[in-house]
C-alpha positions in Angstrom: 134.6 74.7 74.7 131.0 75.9 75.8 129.1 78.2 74.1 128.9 81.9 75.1 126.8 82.9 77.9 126.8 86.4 77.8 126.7 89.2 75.3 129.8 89.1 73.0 130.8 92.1 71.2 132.7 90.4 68.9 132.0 87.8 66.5 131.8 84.1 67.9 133.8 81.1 66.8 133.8 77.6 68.6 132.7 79.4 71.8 135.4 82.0 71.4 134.7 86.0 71.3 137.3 86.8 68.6 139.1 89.9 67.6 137.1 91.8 64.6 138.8 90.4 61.0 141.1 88.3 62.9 143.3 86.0 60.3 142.4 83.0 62.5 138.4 83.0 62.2 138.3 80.3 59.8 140.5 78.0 61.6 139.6 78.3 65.1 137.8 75.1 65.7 141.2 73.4 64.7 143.0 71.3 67.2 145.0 74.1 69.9 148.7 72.8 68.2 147.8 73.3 64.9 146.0 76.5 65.8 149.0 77.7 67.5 151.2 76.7 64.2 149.0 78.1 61.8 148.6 81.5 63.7 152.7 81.8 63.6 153.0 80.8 59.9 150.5 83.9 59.2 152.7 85.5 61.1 156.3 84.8 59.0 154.5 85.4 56.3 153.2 88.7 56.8 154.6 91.6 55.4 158.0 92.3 57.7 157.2 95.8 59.6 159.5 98.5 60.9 160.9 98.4 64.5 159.4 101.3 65.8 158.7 100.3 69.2 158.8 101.9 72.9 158.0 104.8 74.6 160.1 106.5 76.9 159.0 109.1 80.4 162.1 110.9 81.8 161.6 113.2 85.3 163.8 115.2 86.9 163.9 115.0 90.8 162.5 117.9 91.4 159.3 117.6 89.1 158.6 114.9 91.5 156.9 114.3 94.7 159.2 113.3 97.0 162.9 114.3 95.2 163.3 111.1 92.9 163.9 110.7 89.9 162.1 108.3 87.6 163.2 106.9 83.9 160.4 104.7 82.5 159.8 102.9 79.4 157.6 100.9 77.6 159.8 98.1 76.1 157.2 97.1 72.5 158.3 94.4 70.5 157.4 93.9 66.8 155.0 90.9 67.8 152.8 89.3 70.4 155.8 86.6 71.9 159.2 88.0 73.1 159.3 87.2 76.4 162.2 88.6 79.2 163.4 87.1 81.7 164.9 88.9 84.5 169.0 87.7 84.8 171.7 88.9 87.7 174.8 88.9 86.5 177.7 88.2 89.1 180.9 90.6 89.3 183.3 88.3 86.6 186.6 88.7 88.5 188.2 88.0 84.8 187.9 89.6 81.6 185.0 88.9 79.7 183.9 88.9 76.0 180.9 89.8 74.8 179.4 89.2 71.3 176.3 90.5 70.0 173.5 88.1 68.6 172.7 89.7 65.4 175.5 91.0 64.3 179.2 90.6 64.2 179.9 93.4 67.6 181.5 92.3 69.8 183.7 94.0 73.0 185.9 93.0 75.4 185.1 93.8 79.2 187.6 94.5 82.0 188.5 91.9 84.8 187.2 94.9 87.2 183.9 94.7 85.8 180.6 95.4 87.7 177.9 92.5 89.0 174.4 94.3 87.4 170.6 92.4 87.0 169.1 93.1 83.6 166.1 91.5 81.8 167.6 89.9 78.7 165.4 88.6 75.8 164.5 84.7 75.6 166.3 83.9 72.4 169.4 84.9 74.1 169.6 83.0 77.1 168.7 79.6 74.9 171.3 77.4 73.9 173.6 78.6 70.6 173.5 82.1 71.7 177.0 83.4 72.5 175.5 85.3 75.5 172.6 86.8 77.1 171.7 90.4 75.3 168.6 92.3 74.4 168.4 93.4 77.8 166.4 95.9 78.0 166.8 97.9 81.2 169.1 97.0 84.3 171.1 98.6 87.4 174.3 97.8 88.3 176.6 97.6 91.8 177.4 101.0 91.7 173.7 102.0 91.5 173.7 103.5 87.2 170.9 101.9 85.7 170.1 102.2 81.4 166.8 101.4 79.4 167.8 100.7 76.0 166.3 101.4 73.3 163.8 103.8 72.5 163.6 103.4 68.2 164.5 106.3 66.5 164.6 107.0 62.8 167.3 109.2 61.5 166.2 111.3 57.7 167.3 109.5 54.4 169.4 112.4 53.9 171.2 112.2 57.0 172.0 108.3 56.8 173.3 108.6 53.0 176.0 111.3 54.9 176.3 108.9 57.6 175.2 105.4 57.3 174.6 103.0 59.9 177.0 99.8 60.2 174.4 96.6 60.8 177.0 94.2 60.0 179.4 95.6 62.6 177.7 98.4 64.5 176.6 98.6 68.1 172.7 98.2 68.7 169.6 97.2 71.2 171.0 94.3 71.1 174.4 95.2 73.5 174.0 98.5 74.9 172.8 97.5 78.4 175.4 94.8 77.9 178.7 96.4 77.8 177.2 99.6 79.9 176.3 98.2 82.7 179.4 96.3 83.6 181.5 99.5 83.2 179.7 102.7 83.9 180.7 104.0 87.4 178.1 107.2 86.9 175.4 108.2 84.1 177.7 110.5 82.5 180.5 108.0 82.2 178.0 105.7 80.5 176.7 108.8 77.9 180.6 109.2 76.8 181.2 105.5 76.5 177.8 104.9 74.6 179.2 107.7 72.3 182.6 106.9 72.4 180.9 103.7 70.7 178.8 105.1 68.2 182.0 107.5 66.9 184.3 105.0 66.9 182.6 101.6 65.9 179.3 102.7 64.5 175.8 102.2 65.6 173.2 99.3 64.2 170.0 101.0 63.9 168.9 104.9 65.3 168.2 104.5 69.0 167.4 106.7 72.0 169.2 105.6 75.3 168.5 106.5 79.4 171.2 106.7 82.1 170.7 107.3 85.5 172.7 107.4 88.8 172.2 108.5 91.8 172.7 112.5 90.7 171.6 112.8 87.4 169.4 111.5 84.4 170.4 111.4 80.7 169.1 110.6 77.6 171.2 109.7 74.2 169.8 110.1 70.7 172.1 108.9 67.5 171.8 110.6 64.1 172.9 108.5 61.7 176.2 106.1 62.3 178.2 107.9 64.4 176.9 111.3 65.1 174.7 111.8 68.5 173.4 114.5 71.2 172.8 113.4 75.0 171.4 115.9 77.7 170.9 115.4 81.0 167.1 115.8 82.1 166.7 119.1 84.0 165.6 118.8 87.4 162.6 120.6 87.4 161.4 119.1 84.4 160.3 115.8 82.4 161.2 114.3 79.0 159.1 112.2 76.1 160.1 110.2 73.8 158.1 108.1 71.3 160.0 106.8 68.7 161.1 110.3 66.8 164.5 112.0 67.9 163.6 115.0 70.1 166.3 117.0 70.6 167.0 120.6 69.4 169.2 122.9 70.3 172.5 122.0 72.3 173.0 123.2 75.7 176.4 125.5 75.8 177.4 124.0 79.2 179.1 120.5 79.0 177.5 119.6 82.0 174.1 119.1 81.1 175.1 118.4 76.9 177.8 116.2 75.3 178.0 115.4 71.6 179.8 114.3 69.1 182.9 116.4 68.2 182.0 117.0 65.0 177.9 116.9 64.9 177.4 120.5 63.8 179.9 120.7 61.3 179.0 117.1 59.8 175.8 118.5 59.3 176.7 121.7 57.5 179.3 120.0 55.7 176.8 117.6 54.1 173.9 120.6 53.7 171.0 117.9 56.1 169.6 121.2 57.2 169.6 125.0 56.8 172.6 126.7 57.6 171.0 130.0 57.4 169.0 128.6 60.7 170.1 128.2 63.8 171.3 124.5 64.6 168.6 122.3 65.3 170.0 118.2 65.9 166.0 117.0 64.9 166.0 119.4 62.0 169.7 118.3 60.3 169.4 114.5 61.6 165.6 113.2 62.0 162.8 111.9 60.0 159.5 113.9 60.3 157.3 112.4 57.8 153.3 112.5 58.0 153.0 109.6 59.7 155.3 110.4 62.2 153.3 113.6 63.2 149.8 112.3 62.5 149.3 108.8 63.6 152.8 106.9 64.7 154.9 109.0 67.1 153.9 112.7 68.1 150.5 111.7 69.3 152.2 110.3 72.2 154.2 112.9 73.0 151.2 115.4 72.3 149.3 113.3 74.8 151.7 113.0 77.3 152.6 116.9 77.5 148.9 117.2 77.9 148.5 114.8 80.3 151.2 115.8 82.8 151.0 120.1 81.3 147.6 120.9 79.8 150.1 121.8 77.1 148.2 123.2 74.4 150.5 122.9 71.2 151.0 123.3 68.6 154.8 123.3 69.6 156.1 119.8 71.6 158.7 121.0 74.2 161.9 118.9 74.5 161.7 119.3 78.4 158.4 120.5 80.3 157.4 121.3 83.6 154.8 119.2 85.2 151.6 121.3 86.2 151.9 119.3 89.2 154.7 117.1 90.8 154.5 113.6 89.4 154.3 110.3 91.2 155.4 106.4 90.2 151.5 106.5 89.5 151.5 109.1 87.1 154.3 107.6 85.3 152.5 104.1 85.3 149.4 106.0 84.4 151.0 107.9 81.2 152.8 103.9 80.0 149.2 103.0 79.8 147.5 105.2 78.4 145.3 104.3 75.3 143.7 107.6 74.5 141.4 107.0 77.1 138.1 109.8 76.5 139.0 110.5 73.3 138.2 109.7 69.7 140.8 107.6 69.2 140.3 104.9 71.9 141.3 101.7 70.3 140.3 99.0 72.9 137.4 99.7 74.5 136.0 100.7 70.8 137.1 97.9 68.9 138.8 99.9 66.5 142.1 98.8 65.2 141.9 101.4 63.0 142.3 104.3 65.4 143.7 107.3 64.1 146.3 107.2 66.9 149.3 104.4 67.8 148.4 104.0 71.4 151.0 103.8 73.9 149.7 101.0 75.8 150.4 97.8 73.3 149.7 94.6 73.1 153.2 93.7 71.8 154.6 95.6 75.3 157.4 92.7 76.1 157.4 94.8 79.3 157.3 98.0 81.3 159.2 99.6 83.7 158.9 102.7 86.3 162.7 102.8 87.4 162.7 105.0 90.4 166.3 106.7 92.1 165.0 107.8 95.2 167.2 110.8 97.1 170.4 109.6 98.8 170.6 110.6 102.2 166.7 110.5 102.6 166.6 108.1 105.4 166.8 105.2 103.3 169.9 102.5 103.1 171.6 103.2 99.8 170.9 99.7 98.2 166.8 100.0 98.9 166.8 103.7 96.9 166.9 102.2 93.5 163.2 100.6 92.7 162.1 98.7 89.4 158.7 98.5 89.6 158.2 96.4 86.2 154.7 95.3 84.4 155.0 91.9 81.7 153.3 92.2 78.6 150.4 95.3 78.6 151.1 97.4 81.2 147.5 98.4 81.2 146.6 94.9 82.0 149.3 93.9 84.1 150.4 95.2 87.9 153.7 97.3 88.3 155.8 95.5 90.9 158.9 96.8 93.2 161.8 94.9 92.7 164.7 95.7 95.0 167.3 94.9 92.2 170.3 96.0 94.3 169.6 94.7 97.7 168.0 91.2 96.0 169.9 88.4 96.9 168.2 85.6 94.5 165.6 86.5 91.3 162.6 84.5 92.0 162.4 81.4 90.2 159.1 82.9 88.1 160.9 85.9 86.6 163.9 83.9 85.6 164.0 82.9 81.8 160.4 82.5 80.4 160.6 81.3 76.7 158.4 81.5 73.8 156.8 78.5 74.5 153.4 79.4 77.0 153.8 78.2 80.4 151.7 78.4 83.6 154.6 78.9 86.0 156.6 82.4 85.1 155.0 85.9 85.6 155.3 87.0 82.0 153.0 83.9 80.7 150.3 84.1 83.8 150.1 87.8 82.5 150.0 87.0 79.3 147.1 84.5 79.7 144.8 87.2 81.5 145.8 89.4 78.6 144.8 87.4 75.7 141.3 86.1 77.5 140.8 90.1 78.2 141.0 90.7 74.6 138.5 88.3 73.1 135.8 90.9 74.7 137.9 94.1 75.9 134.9 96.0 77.1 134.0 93.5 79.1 136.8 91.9 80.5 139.0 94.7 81.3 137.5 96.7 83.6 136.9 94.1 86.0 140.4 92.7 85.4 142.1 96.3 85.9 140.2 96.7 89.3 141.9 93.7 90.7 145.2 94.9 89.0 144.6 98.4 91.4 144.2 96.6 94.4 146.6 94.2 94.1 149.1 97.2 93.2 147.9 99.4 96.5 148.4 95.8 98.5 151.6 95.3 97.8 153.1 99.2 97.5 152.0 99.0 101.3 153.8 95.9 101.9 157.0 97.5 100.4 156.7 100.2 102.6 156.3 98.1 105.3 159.5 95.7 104.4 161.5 99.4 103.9 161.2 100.1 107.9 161.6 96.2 109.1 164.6 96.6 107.0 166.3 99.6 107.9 165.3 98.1 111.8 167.5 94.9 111.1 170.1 96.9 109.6 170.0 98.8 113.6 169.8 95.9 115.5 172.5 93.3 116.6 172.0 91.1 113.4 172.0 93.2 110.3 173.1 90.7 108.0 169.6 89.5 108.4 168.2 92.7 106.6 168.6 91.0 102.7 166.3 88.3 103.5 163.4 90.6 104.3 163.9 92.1 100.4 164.1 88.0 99.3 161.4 87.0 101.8 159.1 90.1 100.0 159.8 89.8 96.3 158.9 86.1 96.7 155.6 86.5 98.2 154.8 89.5 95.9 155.6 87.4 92.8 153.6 84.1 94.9 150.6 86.5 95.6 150.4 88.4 91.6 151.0 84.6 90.0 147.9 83.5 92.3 145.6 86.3 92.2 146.2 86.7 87.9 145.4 83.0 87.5 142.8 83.2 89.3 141.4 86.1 87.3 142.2 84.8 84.3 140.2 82.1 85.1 137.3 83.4 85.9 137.1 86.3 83.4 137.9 82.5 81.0 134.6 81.5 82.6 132.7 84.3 82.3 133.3 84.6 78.8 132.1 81.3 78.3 135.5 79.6 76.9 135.7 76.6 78.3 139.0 75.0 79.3 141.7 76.7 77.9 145.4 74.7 77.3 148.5 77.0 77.1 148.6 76.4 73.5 144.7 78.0 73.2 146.3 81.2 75.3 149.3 82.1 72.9 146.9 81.2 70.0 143.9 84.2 71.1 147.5 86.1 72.0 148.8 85.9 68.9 145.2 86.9 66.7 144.8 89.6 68.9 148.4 90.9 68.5 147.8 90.4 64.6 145.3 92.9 65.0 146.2 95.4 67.5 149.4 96.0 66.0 149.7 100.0 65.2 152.4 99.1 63.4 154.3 100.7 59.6 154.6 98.3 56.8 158.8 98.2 56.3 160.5 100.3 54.5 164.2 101.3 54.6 164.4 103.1 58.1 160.5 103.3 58.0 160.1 105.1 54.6 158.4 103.5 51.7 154.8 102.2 52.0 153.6 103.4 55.6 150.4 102.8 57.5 147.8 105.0 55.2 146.1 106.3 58.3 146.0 110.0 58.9 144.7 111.2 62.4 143.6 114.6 62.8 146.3 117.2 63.1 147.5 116.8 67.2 146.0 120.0 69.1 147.0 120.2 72.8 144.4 118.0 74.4 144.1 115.8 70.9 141.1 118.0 69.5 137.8 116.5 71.2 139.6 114.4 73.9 140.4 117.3 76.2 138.3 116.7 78.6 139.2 112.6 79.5 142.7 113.8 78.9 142.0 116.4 82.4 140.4 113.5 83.9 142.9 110.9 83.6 145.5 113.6 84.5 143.8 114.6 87.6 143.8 111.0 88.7 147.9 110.6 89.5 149.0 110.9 93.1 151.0 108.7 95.3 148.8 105.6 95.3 148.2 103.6 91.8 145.2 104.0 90.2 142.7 102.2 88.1 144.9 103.8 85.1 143.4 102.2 81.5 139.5 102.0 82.9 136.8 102.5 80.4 136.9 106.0 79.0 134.6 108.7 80.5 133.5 109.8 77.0 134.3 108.6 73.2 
């Protein structure tokens, strides 16, 4: 590798601008292989952390501009390689059995069950594994699509009243799994997802999204087998950030269900004050220091901020939108990083940030799943859109995939695995992502433009391909219509893999690292991960010995970052935007 010809903000080893206290600094001139082996070993031998990952963005379709509604997610995973593939799943015509990878769940699903495309994790699709799970979001023939899960923590108190089954319950692992092939509508899905967690037992605390092609819900578990869901309003939008959020329960049945006995389980067992009116959060969830100072209500604080000006020092279960939101602003809000505020982590080199961002390096991917309106002049199979990012979504482009009118999943989302490649999306993103962080306030902003503009290119393509399409579907050879989804999605994925390599290289070059081999990629992946983790040491549920860092107490704008918070939430609208560009102030 050459030497550096530039400035490097971070120390130098072999040629390479490292991460600050990375574990690798002393063995960096190794061979890549042993690098690469070396870097995983620290990493199995690190303490374990909690699995408090994701965050979720729920709108209703009227706190949007143009009717939809949206159900994003950031889908974090507890370490730098867990890669997902993107997997269509034919209609069965027989009875199938599925059986959970982790634990000893299992279900059987009717001969009557529905084709759906998911994005399952690697492990699962090798060979050993009884079937494909971990998928993380999906839609399915008759147009429902889940995100699964956002980690939640139920209190100590109320899992010794109701403790979870992880031998035999049902977790992240299945729930897009047996949902998707069943669930006719989003409220179906909610009281089969409960019907679930009362009679079998859930795995771990989770929060779940359902939508169809009316409405938008959003499940929360308290413990084993108690829950709350309630269905987004329209006028409003939803955050989650790995803390149950719910409150109150609606008194009509058609925008709450619950389980049958989930206020007088609580009572019963004394998890909260009786005296009180009920409150799910106060009988059921953790709400520890860290969760309101550093790990989880930042996000939500910033968020309500972002898309409000909400001031505090209350956090809203549902707000309205100071202004109607777009795919952009929902993209925007995944990457956000605290931009113009104190506690900026990337472009200040500080790991030690006050705040867990919600942009991550550990993002196995992110999604902007948008419902359009029915009826709005667009074929019903084109009004579902999964515009999905791999890896950072701050460092990667949101594309549209057509999930229900796409006849074949190109051959570069299909099953990347954890060993670095140069041919699937999620490892050519990956690569720009690990050169971007030997130097992050360098690299990025240069690499986020072309991510804008790639974005803009191909949002106007879609639009494009919408009214070729709907013209086929008019003319005398309609069946033709499918291929012009096909014929887009492939050049899409042809033109990001080309343009991000090309990037990468260059920004590689720039930087002064030489030639880079796969193995040198997952290895500057991995130490940067290691540091940029924003993660809680384990203990059971996430008690015990937690991350020691205390950020200020959250105050509407997060104290001195009002005024980049405005900024960055002036800047939505209908086109994307150079969302995760160096902050105007720190």
């Amino acid at each position: 590798m050459q030497p550096l010809n530039y400035p490097c903000s971070r120390p130098r080893h072999a040629g390479l601008c490292l991460p600050r206290r990375s574990p690798v600094h002393t063995a960096i001139t190794a061979a890549a292989s042993a690098l690469l082996l070396l870097l995983l070993l620290l990493l199995a031998a690190a303490p374990r952390h909690v699995a408090a990952q994701c965050t979720t963005i729920l709108v209703g379709s009227g706190a949007t501009v143009d009717g939809s509604m949206i159900m994003a997610r950031n889908a974090d995973a507890g370490e730098a390689i867990k890669p997902a593939g993107l997997l269509h799943h034919p209609a069965p015509g027989k009875p199938v059995h599925f059986r959970s990878n982790i634990n000893a769940f299992a279900a059987d699903l009717p001969a009557d069950a529905l084709a759906y495309t998911a994005s399952p994790s690697f492990f699962t699709m090798a060979p050993g594994s009884h079937n494909p799970s971990f998928e993380c979001c999906g839609v399915n023939a008759a147009g429902v699509s889940v995100t699964a899960t956002e980690t939640i923590l139920p209190s100590a108190k109320a899992l010794a009243a109701d403790p979870l089954d992880e031998e035999r319950g049902l977790g992240e692992d299945g729930i897009v799994s047996v949902l998707l092939p069943v669930a006719r509508s989003a409220r179906e899905g909610v009281e089969l997802l409960g019907a679930m967690v009362e009679e079998r037992g859930a795995s771990e605390g989770y929060g779940v999204a359902l939508m169809d092609q009316r409405d938008l819900w959003y499940f929360e578990n308290g413990g084993g087998h108690q829950w709350l869901a309630q269905r987004v309003p329209d006028d409003s939008y939803f955050v989650s950030a790995n803390q149950g959020r719910f409150t109150t329960i609606p008194t009509s049945d058609s925008d709450a269900l619950a389980s049958s006995g989930v206020q007088s389980f609580a009572r019963q067992h004394g998890l909260c004050n009786s005296s009180r009116p009920f409150s799910f959060f106060e009988c059921y969830m953790q709400d520890d220091p860290s969760d309101r100072h550093f790990y989880n209500r930042p996000r939500v604080s910033r968020l309500q901020f972002l898309y409000s000006g909400h001031q505090g020092p209350d956090y809203p279960v549902f707000l309205k939108p100071k202004k109607k939101l777009s795919v952009w602003d929902v993209a925007r809000g995944l990457r956000d990083h605290f931009q113009g505020t104190p506690g900026e982590p990337y472009f200040a080199q500080n790991p030690g940030g006050p705040w867990r961002p919600i942009s991550l390096l550990r993002t196995q991917l992110a999604h902007v799943s948008v419902q359009r309106p029915v009826g709005g002049g667009l074929p019903d199979e084109l009004t579902f859109v999964e515009w999905v990012a791999w890896g950072m979504p701050t460092l990667s482009p949101f594309l549209p995939l057509y999930l229900r009118a796409l006849p074949k999943v190109p051959a570069r989302l299909q099953g990347p695995s954890d060993q670095p490649d140069d041919t699937t999306l999620y490892w050519i993103m990956r690569r720009l992502q690990a050169v971007v962080f030997q130097d992050f306030p360098v690299l990025a902003p240069p690499a986020i433009k072309v991510i804008t503009t790639l974005e803009r290119g191909i949002a106007k393509a879609a639009r494009a391909m919408e009214h070729r399409y709907k013209a086929s579907l008019a003319s005398e050879n309609p069946g033709a219509a499918p291929q012009l989804v096909q014929d887009f999605t492939d050049a899409a994925v042809e033109v990001t893999a080309a343009v991000i390599s090309k990037v990468t290289a260059l920004l590689a070059a720039k930087a002064g690292l030489g030639p880079l081999t796969n193995d040198d990629y997952a290895a500057m992946l991995v130490a940067a991960e290691l540091e940029y983790h924003f993660h809680l040491p384990e203990g059971p549920q996430g008690r015990g010995k937690k991350d020691k860092r205390k950020g200020p107490e959250i105050k509407g704008g997060l104290d001195t970052g009002a005024e980049g918070g405005a900024a960055a939430a002036a800047a939505g609208g209908g086109e994307p935007q150079e969302a995760g560009a160096a902050p105007k102030s720190t």
